[in-house]
N, C-alpha and C positions, 0 to 999 in steps of 0.2 A: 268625400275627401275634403270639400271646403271648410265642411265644419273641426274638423280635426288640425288643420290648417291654422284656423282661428285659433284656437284653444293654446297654443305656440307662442301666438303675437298676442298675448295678451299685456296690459299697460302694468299691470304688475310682474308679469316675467321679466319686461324689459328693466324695468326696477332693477328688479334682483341679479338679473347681468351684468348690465353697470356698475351697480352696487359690487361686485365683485371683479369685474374690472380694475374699479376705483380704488380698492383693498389690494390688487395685486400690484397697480402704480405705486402707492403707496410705500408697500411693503419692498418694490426693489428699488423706490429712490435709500429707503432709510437704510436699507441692507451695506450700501455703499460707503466706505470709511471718510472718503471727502467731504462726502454729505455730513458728517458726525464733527469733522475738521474745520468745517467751515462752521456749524451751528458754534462750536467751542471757541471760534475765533470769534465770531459778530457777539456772543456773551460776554467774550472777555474784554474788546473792545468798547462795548457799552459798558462794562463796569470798571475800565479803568479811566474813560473819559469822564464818570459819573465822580469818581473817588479823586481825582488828579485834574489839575487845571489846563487844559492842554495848552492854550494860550496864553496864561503865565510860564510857563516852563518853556514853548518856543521863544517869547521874550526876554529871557534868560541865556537860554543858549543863547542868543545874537547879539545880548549885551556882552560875550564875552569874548575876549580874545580867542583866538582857534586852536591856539596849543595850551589853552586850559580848560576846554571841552573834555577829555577825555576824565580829567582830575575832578569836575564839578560834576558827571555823570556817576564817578565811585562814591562821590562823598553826599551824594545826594541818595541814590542807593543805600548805599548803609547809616545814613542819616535816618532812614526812616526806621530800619532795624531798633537803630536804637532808642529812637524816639519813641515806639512802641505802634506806630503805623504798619505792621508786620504784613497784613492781608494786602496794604496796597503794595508793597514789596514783592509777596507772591503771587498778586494778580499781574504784575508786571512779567515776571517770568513768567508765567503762566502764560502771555501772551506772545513774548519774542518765541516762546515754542510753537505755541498755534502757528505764528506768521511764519516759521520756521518750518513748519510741516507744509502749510500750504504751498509754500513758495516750491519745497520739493517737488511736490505733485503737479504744479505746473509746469516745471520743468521736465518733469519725466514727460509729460504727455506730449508737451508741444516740440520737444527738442531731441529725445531719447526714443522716440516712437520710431518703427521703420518708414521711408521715406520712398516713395513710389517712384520707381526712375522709367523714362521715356525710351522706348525700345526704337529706333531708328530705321523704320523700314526702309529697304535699299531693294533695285531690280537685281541687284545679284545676287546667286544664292551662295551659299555657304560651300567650300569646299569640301 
């Protein structure tokens, strides 16, 4: 019986376990739509900090008065349109949706999930 015992634990079965383990990890983090929401938000975010100055345009915004932020945000938008800057226009959208999808999904989980309420044991019983 020992020797068939052995033949089980062998350093490559335990490989190949793992090994498939490691495969089914894998396979149910990717299976998950967050997981897919968030890779498309951290892409979109690196390519529009990479395409856009982020720090010139916060210095922008705060050079301006506040009730011409809404006016220098349309005109800078479609300044790019026309300028011919089109992909950093659609990576921009591209990202208010991502940050837009994410933000739902945290919300559903931490605020729309059912909420475990405390049952009050008491010496009386119930009528």
């Amino acid at each position: 019986m020992k020797h068939i015992s052995l033949i089980f634990h062998t350093p490559s079965l335990r490989r190949q376990i793992m090994r498939r383990v490691y495969y089914s990890y894998a396979l149910s983090l990717v299976s998950v739509p967050i997981f897919w929401q968030g890779m498309f938000l951290g892409g979109v975010t690196l390519l529009l900090a990479n395409w856009l100055h982020v720090a010139s345009i916060i210095n922008n915004f705060l050079a301006l008065p506040a009730r011409e932020t809404p006016q220098f945000a349309w005109s800078a938008f479609f300044g790019a349109f026309s300028n011919g800057e089109t992909m950093t226009a659609l990576v921009f959208i591209a990202f208010i949706i991502a940050a837009a999808l994410v933000t739902r999904h945290f919300i559903t989980v931490f605020f729309a999930s059912p909420r475990f309420k405390f049952i009050r044991l008491s010496a009386k019983k119930p009528a």
